[in-house]
N, C-alpha and C positions, 0 to 999 in steps of 0.2 A: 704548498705548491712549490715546485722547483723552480729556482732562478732560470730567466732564460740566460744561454750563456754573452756570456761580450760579443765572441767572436759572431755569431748569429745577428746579435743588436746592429753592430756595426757594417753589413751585410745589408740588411734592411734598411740602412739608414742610409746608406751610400746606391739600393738602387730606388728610393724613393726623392733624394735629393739629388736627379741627378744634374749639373752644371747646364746651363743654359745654352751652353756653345760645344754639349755632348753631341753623342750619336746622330747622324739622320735618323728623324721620325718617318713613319709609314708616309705621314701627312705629304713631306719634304720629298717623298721619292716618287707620289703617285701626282705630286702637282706640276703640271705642265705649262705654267709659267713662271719661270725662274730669274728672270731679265731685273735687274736693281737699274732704275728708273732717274735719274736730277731731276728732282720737283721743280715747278714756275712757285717762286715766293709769292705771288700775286695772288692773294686771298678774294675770293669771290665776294661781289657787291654787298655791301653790309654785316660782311664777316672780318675777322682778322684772323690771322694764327701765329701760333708761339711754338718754342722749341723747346725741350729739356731731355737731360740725360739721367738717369739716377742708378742704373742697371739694367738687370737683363729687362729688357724691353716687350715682351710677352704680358708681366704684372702692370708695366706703368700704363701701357696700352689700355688696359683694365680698369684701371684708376681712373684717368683722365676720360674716360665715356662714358662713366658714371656718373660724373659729375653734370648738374645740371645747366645750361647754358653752352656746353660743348656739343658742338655737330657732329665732328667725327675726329679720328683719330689714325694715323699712318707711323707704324713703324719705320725702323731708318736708321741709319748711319749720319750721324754730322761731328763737327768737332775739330776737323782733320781738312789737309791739302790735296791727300792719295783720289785722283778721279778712279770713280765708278768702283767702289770698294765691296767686297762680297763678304755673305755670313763668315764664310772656311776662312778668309784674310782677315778681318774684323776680328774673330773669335780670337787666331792666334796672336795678337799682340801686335802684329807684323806692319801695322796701320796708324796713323795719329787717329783714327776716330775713334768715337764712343755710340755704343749701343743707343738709339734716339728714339724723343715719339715726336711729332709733327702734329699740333691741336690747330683745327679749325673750329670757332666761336663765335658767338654772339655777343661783341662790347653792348649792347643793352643789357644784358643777362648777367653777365659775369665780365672783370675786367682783366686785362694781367695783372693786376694786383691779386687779384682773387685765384690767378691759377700758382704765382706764388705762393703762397695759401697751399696749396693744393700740395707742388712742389715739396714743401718742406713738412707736409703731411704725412707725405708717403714714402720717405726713405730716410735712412740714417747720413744726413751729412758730413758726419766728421769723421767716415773712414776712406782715407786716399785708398782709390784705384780699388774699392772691392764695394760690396752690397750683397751681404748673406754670402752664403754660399760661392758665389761667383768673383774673383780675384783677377785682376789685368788695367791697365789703361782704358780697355773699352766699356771697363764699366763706372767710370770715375761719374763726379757727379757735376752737371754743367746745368745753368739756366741763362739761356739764349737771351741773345736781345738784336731788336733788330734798329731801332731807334734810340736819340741820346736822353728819354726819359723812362724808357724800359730800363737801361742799362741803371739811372740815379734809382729810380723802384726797385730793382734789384740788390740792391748795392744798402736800401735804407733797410729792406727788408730783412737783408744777412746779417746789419748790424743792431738791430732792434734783438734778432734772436741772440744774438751774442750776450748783449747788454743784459737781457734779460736772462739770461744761464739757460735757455729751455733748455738745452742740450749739455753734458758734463764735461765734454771736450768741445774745442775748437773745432767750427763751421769750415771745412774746407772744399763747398762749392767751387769749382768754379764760373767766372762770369765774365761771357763771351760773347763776343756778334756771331749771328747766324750769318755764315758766306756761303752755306750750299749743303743742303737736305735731299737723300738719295734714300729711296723709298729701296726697301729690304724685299728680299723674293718674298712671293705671291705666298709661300706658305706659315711666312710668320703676323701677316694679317689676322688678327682677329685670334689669336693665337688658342689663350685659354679658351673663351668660346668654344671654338670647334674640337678642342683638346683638351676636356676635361678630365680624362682618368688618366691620359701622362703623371707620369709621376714628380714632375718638378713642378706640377702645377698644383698637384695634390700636396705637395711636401711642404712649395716656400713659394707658388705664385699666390693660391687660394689662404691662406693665414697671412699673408700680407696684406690682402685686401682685405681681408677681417677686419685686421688692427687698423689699416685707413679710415674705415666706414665708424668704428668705435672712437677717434677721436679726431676729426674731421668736423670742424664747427660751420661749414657751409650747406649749400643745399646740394644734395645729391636725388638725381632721377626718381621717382617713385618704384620706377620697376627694378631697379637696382638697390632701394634703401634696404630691405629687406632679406 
Protein backbone atom coordinates (compact mmCIF):
# COMPACT_ATOMS: atom_id res chain seq x y z
CA UNK A 1 0.00 0.00 0.00
CA UNK A 2 1.35 3.42 -0.74
CA UNK A 3 2.09 5.89 2.03
CA UNK A 4 -0.46 8.54 2.04
CA UNK A 5 1.49 11.63 1.46
CA UNK A 6 2.33 14.39 4.56
CA UNK A 7 1.19 17.01 2.62
CA UNK A 8 -2.62 15.20 2.31
CA UNK A 9 -2.20 14.02 6.26
CA UNK A 10 -1.63 17.40 7.24
CA UNK A 11 -4.72 18.79 5.29
CA UNK A 12 -6.90 16.36 7.06
CA UNK A 13 -5.66 17.02 10.13
CA UNK A 14 -5.88 20.68 10.03
CA UNK A 15 -9.65 20.52 8.60
CA UNK A 16 -10.74 17.99 11.31
CA UNK A 17 -9.03 20.08 14.05
CA UNK A 18 -10.38 22.96 13.32
CA UNK A 19 -9.58 25.85 16.49
CA UNK A 20 -12.50 26.41 18.58
CA UNK A 21 -12.68 30.22 17.82
CA UNK A 22 -12.45 29.18 13.76
CA UNK A 23 -15.04 29.87 11.04
CA UNK A 24 -18.90 30.67 11.77
CA UNK A 25 -20.82 27.37 11.84
CA UNK A 26 -24.07 26.98 9.87
CA UNK A 27 -25.41 26.58 13.62
CA UNK A 28 -23.87 30.40 14.37
CA UNK A 29 -25.47 31.97 11.21
CA UNK A 30 -28.88 30.31 11.17
CA UNK A 31 -29.40 31.15 15.11
CA UNK A 32 -31.32 34.14 15.76
CA UNK A 33 -30.29 34.80 19.22
CA UNK A 34 -27.10 36.01 19.44
CA UNK A 35 -27.32 38.66 22.51
CA UNK A 36 -24.35 37.47 25.38
CA UNK A 37 -26.34 37.82 28.46
CA UNK A 38 -24.58 38.78 32.73
CA UNK A 39 -25.97 36.07 34.48
CA UNK A 40 -27.71 36.68 38.29
CA UNK A 41 -25.06 34.61 40.46
CA UNK A 42 -28.07 33.65 42.68
CA UNK A 43 -28.31 30.04 42.20
CA UNK A 44 -31.88 28.65 42.49
CA UNK A 45 -33.26 27.34 46.01
CA UNK A 46 -31.30 24.29 46.93
CA UNK A 47 -28.85 24.43 44.26
CA UNK A 48 -25.41 26.19 43.99
CA UNK A 49 -23.17 26.93 41.04
CA UNK A 50 -19.57 27.05 40.24
CA UNK A 51 -17.44 28.41 37.56
CA UNK A 52 -14.34 27.10 35.63
CA UNK A 53 -12.21 27.71 32.63
CA UNK A 54 -10.05 24.99 31.15
CA UNK A 55 -10.56 25.76 27.27
CA UNK A 56 -12.58 25.75 24.40
CA UNK A 57 -15.84 25.55 26.27
CA UNK A 58 -18.02 23.35 23.77
CA UNK A 59 -15.87 19.92 25.41
CA UNK A 60 -16.09 21.37 29.19
CA UNK A 61 -19.78 21.96 28.69
CA UNK A 62 -19.97 18.23 27.79
CA UNK A 63 -18.01 17.14 30.70
CA UNK A 64 -19.59 18.97 33.50
CA UNK A 65 -23.40 17.46 32.27
CA UNK A 66 -22.24 14.37 32.58
CA UNK A 67 -21.46 14.27 35.58
CA UNK A 68 -24.02 13.19 38.03
CA UNK A 69 -25.35 15.70 40.50
CA UNK A 70 -25.14 18.55 37.86
CA UNK A 71 -28.39 20.36 36.53
CA UNK A 72 -27.21 22.21 33.94
CA UNK A 73 -24.56 23.85 32.39
CA UNK A 74 -24.03 27.56 30.42
CA UNK A 75 -21.37 28.31 28.55
CA UNK A 76 -19.66 31.84 28.90
CA UNK A 77 -17.09 34.29 29.25
CA UNK A 78 -15.64 35.17 32.81
CA UNK A 79 -12.21 35.81 33.98
CA UNK A 80 -12.08 39.39 32.89
CA UNK A 81 -13.27 43.26 33.48
CA UNK A 82 -14.28 43.90 29.45
CA UNK A 83 -18.41 44.23 29.92
CA UNK A 84 -20.42 42.30 27.74
CA UNK A 85 -17.74 40.53 25.91
CA UNK A 86 -18.50 38.60 22.42
CA UNK A 87 -17.14 35.02 20.85
CA UNK A 88 -15.24 37.24 17.74
CA UNK A 89 -13.60 39.56 20.96
CA UNK A 90 -12.99 36.65 23.23
CA UNK A 91 -11.59 34.51 20.44
CA UNK A 92 -9.04 37.13 19.38
CA UNK A 93 -7.24 37.68 22.48
CA UNK A 94 -8.44 41.32 22.53
CA UNK A 95 -10.34 40.61 26.04
CA UNK A 96 -8.88 39.61 29.86
CA UNK A 97 -11.51 36.67 29.67
CA UNK A 98 -11.44 33.06 29.29
CA UNK A 99 -13.68 30.74 27.58
CA UNK A 100 -16.06 29.59 30.84
CA UNK A 101 -18.73 27.04 31.82
CA UNK A 102 -21.27 28.23 34.57
CA UNK A 103 -22.38 24.61 36.65
CA UNK A 104 -25.56 24.66 38.30
CA UNK A 105 -25.94 21.55 41.12
CA UNK A 106 -27.04 19.78 43.65
CA UNK A 107 -24.63 20.15 47.17
CA UNK A 108 -26.56 17.03 48.35
CA UNK A 109 -25.29 15.09 45.29
CA UNK A 110 -21.91 16.29 44.59
CA UNK A 111 -19.85 19.12 46.27
CA UNK A 112 -17.34 21.80 44.95
CA UNK A 113 -14.99 19.59 46.10
CA UNK A 114 -16.18 16.89 43.76
CA UNK A 115 -16.50 19.39 40.73
CA UNK A 116 -12.77 20.06 41.42
CA UNK A 117 -12.48 16.53 40.93
CA UNK A 118 -14.07 17.00 37.95
CA UNK A 119 -12.05 20.11 36.93
CA UNK A 120 -8.75 18.63 37.07
CA UNK A 121 -10.14 15.48 35.32
CA UNK A 122 -10.86 16.95 32.29
CA UNK A 123 -7.93 19.14 31.21
CA UNK A 124 -4.32 19.35 31.21
CA UNK A 125 -3.33 22.08 33.88
CA UNK A 126 0.13 22.89 33.30
CA UNK A 127 -0.08 24.38 30.05
CA UNK A 128 -0.33 28.37 30.23
CA UNK A 129 -2.83 29.92 27.91
CA UNK A 130 -3.52 26.73 25.51
CA UNK A 131 -5.61 23.42 25.82
CA UNK A 132 -5.02 21.05 22.80
CA UNK A 133 -5.25 22.56 19.92
CA UNK A 134 -6.55 26.04 20.96
CA UNK A 135 -3.67 28.78 22.20
CA UNK A 136 -4.57 32.48 23.69
CA UNK A 137 -5.42 33.76 27.11
CA UNK A 138 -8.97 32.74 26.71
CA UNK A 139 -8.30 29.48 26.95
CA UNK A 140 -6.01 29.64 30.18
CA UNK A 141 -7.22 27.51 32.98
CA UNK A 142 -9.16 29.02 35.98
CA UNK A 143 -11.23 27.48 38.96
CA UNK A 144 -13.61 30.11 40.23
CA UNK A 145 -14.58 30.55 43.70
CA UNK A 146 -17.09 32.59 44.97
CA UNK A 147 -16.65 32.19 48.89
CA UNK A 148 -13.43 32.07 51.38
CA UNK A 149 -13.69 28.18 51.59
CA UNK A 150 -14.12 27.57 47.93
CA UNK A 151 -11.03 29.54 47.34
CA UNK A 152 -8.86 27.28 50.69
CA UNK A 153 -10.68 23.90 48.65
CA UNK A 154 -9.13 25.08 45.70
CA UNK A 155 -6.09 26.01 46.75
CA UNK A 156 -5.70 22.46 49.05
CA UNK A 157 -6.85 20.70 45.97
CA UNK A 158 -3.99 22.20 43.53
CA UNK A 159 -1.52 21.45 46.21
CA UNK A 160 -2.43 17.88 47.08
CA UNK A 161 -1.99 17.27 42.99
CA UNK A 162 1.25 18.87 43.03
CA UNK A 163 2.52 17.18 46.19
CA UNK A 164 1.52 14.06 44.62
CA UNK A 165 3.22 14.55 40.92
CA UNK A 166 -0.22 13.47 39.28
CA UNK A 167 0.86 15.80 36.59
CA UNK A 168 4.98 16.06 35.20
CA UNK A 169 4.90 19.68 35.24
CA UNK A 170 3.74 22.36 37.39
CA UNK A 171 -0.22 23.05 38.07
CA UNK A 172 -0.57 26.41 36.52
CA UNK A 173 -4.46 27.02 37.32
CA UNK A 174 -5.50 29.71 38.02
CA UNK A 175 -7.47 30.62 41.22
CA UNK A 176 -9.91 33.31 41.09
CA UNK A 177 -13.31 34.94 42.48
CA UNK A 178 -15.99 34.73 40.09
CA UNK A 179 -17.10 38.88 39.71
CA UNK A 180 -19.34 38.35 36.68
CA UNK A 181 -20.38 35.38 34.28
CA UNK A 182 -21.83 36.49 30.70
CA UNK A 183 -23.62 33.51 29.17
CA UNK A 184 -22.07 33.09 25.20
CA UNK A 185 -24.60 33.45 22.06
CA UNK A 186 -27.38 31.19 21.96
CA UNK A 187 -25.40 29.03 19.57
CA UNK A 188 -22.56 27.78 21.64
CA UNK A 189 -25.29 26.13 24.04
CA UNK A 190 -25.23 22.75 24.05
CA UNK A 191 -22.68 22.80 21.58
CA UNK A 192 -21.40 19.28 20.70
CA UNK A 193 -24.87 17.84 21.24
CA UNK A 194 -26.41 19.63 18.43
CA UNK A 195 -23.02 19.44 16.45
CA UNK A 196 -21.89 16.39 16.29
CA UNK A 197 -20.08 15.87 12.86
CA UNK A 198 -18.31 19.46 13.11
CA UNK A 199 -15.13 18.56 12.83
CA UNK A 200 -13.46 19.94 16.03
CA UNK A 201 -15.78 18.06 17.88
CA UNK A 202 -15.06 14.83 16.05
CA UNK A 203 -11.25 15.67 16.17
CA UNK A 204 -10.58 17.01 19.93
CA UNK A 205 -14.09 17.67 21.68
CA UNK A 206 -15.31 13.91 21.46
CA UNK A 207 -11.72 12.14 22.45
CA UNK A 208 -11.63 14.43 25.23
CA UNK A 209 -14.50 13.26 26.59
CA UNK A 210 -13.49 9.76 26.13
CA UNK A 211 -10.40 10.20 28.18
CA UNK A 212 -12.71 12.05 31.01
CA UNK A 213 -15.22 9.31 31.16
CA UNK A 214 -11.92 6.55 31.19
CA UNK A 215 -10.31 8.10 34.14
CA UNK A 216 -12.77 10.07 36.11
CA UNK A 217 -13.37 8.10 39.53
CA UNK A 218 -16.70 9.82 40.26
CA UNK A 219 -20.18 9.06 39.29
CA UNK A 220 -21.21 10.02 35.95
CA UNK A 221 -25.10 10.08 34.63
CA UNK A 222 -26.16 6.64 33.42
CA UNK A 223 -27.12 7.92 30.01
CA UNK A 224 -23.91 9.47 29.58
CA UNK A 225 -21.58 6.62 31.19
CA UNK A 226 -21.64 4.74 28.19
Amino acid sequence: MNPIPKALVSVALLSVCTACNGPASRAQRQEPDQEVRKVSLDAPKGRALAAFAEGCFWCVEEVFEAVQGVDSVISGYAGGTTPDPTYQAVGSGRTDHAESVLVYYDPQVISYAGLLDVFFASHDPTTPNRQGPDAGPQYRSIAFYRTAAEKSGAERAKAALEAAKTFKKPIVSEIRPLAAFYRAEGYHQDYTRHNPGDGYVRGVSAPRFERFKRTYRGTLKSARAH
